[in-house]
C-alpha positions as CSV (number, residue, x, y, z in Angstrom):
1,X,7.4,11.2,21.8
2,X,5.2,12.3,24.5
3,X,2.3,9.9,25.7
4,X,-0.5,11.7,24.9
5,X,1.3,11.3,20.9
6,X,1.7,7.9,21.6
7,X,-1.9,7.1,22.0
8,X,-3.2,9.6,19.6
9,X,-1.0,7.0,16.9
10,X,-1.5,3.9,18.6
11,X,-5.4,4.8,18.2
12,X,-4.9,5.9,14.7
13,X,-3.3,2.4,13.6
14,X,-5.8,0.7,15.2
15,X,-8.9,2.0,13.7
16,X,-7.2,1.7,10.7
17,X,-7.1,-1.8,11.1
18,X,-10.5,-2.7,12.4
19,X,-13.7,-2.6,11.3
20,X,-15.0,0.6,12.7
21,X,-17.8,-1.3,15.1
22,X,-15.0,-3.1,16.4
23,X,-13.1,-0.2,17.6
24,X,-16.2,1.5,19.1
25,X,-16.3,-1.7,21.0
26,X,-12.5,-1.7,22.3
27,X,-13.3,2.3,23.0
28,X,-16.0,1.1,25.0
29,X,-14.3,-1.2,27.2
30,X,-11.4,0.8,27.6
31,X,-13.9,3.3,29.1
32,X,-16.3,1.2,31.2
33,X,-13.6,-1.6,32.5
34,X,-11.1,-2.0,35.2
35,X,-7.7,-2.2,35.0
36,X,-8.1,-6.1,35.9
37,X,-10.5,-7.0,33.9
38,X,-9.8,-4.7,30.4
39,X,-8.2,-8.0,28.8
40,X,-10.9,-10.1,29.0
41,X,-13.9,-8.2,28.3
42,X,-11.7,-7.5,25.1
43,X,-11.0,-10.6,24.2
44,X,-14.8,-11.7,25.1
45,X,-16.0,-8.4,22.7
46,X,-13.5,-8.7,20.3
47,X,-13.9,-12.6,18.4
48,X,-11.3,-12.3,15.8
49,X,-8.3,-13.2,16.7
50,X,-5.9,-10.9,14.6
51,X,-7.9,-8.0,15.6
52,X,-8.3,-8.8,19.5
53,X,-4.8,-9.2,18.8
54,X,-4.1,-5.5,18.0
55,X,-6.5,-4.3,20.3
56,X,-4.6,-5.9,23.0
57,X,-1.3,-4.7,22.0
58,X,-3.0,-1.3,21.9
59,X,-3.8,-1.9,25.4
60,X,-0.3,-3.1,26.6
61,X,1.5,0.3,24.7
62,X,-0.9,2.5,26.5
63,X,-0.1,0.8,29.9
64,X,3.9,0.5,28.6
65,X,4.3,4.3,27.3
66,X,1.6,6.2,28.3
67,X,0.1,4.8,31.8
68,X,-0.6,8.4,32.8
69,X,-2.9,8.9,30.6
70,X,-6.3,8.4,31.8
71,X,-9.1,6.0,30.4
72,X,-11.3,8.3,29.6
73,X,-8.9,10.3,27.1
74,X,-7.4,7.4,25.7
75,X,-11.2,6.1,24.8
76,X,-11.8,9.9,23.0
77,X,-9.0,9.2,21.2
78,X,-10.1,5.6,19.9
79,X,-13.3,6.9,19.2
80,X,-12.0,10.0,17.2
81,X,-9.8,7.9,15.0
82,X,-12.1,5.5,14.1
83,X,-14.8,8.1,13.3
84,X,-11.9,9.9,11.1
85,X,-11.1,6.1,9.5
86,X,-14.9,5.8,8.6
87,X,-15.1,8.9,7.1
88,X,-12.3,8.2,5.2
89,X,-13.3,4.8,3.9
90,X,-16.7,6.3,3.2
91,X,-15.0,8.6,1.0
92,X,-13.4,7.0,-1.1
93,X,-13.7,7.2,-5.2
94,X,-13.0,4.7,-8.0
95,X,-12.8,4.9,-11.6
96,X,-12.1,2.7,-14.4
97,X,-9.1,3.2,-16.5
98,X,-8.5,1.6,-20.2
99,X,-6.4,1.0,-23.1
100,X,-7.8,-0.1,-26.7
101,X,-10.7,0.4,-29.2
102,X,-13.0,3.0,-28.2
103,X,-16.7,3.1,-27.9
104,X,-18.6,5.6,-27.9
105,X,-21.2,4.5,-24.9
106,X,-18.6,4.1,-22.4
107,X,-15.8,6.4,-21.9
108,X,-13.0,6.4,-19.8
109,X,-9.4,7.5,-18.4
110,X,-6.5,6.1,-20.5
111,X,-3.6,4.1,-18.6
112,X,-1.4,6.3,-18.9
113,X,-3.3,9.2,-18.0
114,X,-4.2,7.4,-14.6
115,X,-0.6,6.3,-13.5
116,X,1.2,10.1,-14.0
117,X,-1.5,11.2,-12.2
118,X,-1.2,8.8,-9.3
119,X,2.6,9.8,-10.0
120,X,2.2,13.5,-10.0
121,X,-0.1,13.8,-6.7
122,X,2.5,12.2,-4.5
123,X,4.1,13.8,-1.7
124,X,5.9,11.7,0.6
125,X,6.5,8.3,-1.3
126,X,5.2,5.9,-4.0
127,X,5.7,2.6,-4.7
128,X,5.5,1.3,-8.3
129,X,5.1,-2.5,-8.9
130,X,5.4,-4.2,-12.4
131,X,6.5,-7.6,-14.5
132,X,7.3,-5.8,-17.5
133,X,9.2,-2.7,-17.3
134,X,10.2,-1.1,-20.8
135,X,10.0,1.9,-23.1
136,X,8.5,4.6,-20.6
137,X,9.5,7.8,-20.7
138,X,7.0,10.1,-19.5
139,X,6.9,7.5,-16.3
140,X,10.4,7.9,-16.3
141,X,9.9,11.3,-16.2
142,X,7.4,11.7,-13.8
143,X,9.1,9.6,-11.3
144,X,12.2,11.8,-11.4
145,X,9.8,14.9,-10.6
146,X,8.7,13.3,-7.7
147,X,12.3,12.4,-6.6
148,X,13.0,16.4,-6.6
149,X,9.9,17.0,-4.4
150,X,11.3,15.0,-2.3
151,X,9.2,12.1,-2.9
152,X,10.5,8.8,-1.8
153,X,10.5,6.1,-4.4
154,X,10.0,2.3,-4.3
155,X,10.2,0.3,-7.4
156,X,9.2,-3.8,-7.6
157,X,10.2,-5.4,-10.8
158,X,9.6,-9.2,-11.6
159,X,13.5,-9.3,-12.2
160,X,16.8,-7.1,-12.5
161,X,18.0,-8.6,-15.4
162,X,15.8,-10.6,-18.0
163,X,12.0,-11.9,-18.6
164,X,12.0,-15.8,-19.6
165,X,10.9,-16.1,-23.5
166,X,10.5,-12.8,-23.8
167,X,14.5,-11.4,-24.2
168,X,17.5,-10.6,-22.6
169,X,17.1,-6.5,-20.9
170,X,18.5,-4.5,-17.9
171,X,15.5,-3.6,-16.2
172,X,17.5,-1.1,-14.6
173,X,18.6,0.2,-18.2
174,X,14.7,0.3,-19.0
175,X,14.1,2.0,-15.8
176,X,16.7,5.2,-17.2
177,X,19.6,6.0,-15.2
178,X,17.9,9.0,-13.4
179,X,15.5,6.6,-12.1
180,X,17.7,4.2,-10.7
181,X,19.9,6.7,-9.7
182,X,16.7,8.1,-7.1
183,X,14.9,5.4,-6.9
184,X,15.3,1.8,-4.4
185,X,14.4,-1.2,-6.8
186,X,13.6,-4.5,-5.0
187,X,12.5,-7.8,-7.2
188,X,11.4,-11.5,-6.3
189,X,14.5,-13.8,-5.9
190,X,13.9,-17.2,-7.0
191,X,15.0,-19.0,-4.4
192,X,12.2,-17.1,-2.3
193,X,9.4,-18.4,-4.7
194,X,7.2,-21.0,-4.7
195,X,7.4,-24.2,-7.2
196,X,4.3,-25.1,-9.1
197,X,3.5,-28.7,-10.6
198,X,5.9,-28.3,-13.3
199,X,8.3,-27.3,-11.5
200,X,8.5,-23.7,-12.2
201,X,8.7,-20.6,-9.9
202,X,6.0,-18.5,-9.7
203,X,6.0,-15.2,-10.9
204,X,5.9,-11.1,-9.7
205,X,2.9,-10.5,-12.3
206,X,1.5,-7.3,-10.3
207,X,1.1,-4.2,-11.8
208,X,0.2,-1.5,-9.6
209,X,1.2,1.9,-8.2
210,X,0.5,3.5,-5.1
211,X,1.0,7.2,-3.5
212,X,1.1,8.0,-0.5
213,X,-1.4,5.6,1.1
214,X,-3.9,8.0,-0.4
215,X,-4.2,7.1,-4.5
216,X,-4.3,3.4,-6.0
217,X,-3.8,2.8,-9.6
218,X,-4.3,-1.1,-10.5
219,X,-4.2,-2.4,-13.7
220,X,-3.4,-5.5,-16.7
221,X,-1.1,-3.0,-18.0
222,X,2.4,-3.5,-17.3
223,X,4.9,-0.7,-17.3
224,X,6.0,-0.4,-21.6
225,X,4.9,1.6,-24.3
226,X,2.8,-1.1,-26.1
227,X,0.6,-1.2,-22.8
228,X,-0.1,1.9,-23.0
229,X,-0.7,2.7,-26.8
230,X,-1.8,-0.5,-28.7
231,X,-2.8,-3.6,-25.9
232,X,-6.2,-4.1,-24.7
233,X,-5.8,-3.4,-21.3
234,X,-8.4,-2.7,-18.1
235,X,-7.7,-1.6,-14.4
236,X,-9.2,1.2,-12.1
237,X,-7.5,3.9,-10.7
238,X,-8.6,4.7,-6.2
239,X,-8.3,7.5,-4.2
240,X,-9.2,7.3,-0.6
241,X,-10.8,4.2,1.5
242,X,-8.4,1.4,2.9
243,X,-7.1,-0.3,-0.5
244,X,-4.4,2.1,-1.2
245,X,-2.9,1.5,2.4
246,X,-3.5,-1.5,1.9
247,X,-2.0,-2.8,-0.6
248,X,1.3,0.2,0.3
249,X,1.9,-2.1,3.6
250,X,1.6,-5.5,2.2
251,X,4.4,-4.5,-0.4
252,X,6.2,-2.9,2.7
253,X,5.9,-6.2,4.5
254,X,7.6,-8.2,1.8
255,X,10.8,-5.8,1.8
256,X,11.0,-6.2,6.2
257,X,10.5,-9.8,5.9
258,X,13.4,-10.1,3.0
259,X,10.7,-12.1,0.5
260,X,11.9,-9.1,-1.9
261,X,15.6,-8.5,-2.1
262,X,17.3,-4.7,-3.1
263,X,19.0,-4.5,-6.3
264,X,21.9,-2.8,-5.9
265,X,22.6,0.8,-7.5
């Protein structure tokens, strides 16, 4: 990776991770400071710790990797990205999506309208996050269309082999072996989970799918045929803005820092 690559990333990462005044500010200093003094002025400009925190490391990887690049240029850059970020976040679209009785006043996308097509837009990955997995076959089938796209899948299930009260299943099974087969499954072990008052483990109750960084369906719906066709069930489907990236990165998080274990093919 060349230097001038370095920063252009490094400055990318950053304004994706500050509020946009803030990295104006860090540009600024980057621009008007010495060498000796860059630190401080950025940790007087910048109050919050986790963000003076990245801004700092931003400073130390452009003095680390790319020290030959001047001040000026690795401002532009900072500026650039967080204009591009603000547009982004600016630009971003929600909608409401629904299963159960209709009404006339108010409609709106169905559930599973809005996950195949957070499915079918994906390019480079999606992760798919659920407590109940069961009974899915055109998200089965979707999923395997990504996989021949080349799409990279993650898949987050509650358990691998059974829901307590609720029966005995291989989520795996439920999954469908061409699923499995191109997909990496991760769930919650129990020994990584938190004990409530009555002394049982909390549970993975999120049901979400994300592509890409880029598109963010969220929803009460978990991933089963009933959910779709005859529950009540309300969530919203994103494209653009922060929350898809979001939410990609904190999943990502919980696989490096082994809170969510790989099942095994």
């Amino acid at each position: 990776m060349t230097p001038e690559r370095a920063i252009v990333e490094s400055a990318y990462a950053l304004a994706c991770s500050l509020p946009s005044s803030t990295a104006e500010s860090v540009a600024a200093a980057i621009l008007s400071c010495s060498e000796s003094s860059l630190r401080a002025e950025i940790t007087k400009r910048v109050p919050h710790h986790q963000h003076r925190d990245l801004a700092l490391a931003f400073v130390d990887r452009w003095r680390c990797e790319a020290k030959d690049v001047d001040a000026r240029t690795v401002s532009v850059a900072l500026q650039t990205a967080a204009l591009s970020e603000q547009t982004h976040r600016d630009s971003h679209s929600v909608e409401l999506v629904w299963t159960g009785p209709d009404t006339e006043d108010t409609p709106f996308r169905r559930t599973e309208q809005a996950i195949l097509q957070v499915l079918d837009a994906a390019k480079n990955r999606i992760t798919l996050v659920s407590f109940a997995v069961y009974k899915i076959p055109n998200i089965g089938k979707a999923l395997v269309r990504a996989a021949k796209r080349g799409v990279k899948l993650t898949v987050i299930v509650e358990t691998p082999d059974k829901i307590e009260g609720e029966g005995e299943y291989s989520t795996i099974k439920a999954l469908g072996q061409e699923v499995a087969a191109c997909s990496t499954v991760y769930f919650w072990p129990k020994e990584n989970r938190p004990l409530g008052d009555n002394n049982k483990v909390g549970i993975l109750h999120v049901k979400c799918a994300v592509a890409d960084g880029e598109w963010l369906f969220l929803s009460s719906a978990n991933l089963t045929q009933q959910a779709f066709t005859i529950n009540m069930e309300l969530g919203m489907l994103v494209r653009g803005g922060t929350m898809p990236k979001k939410v990609e990165q904190q999943f990502d998080r919980l696989i490096q820092r082994g809170q969510l274990r790989e099942i095994p093919p």
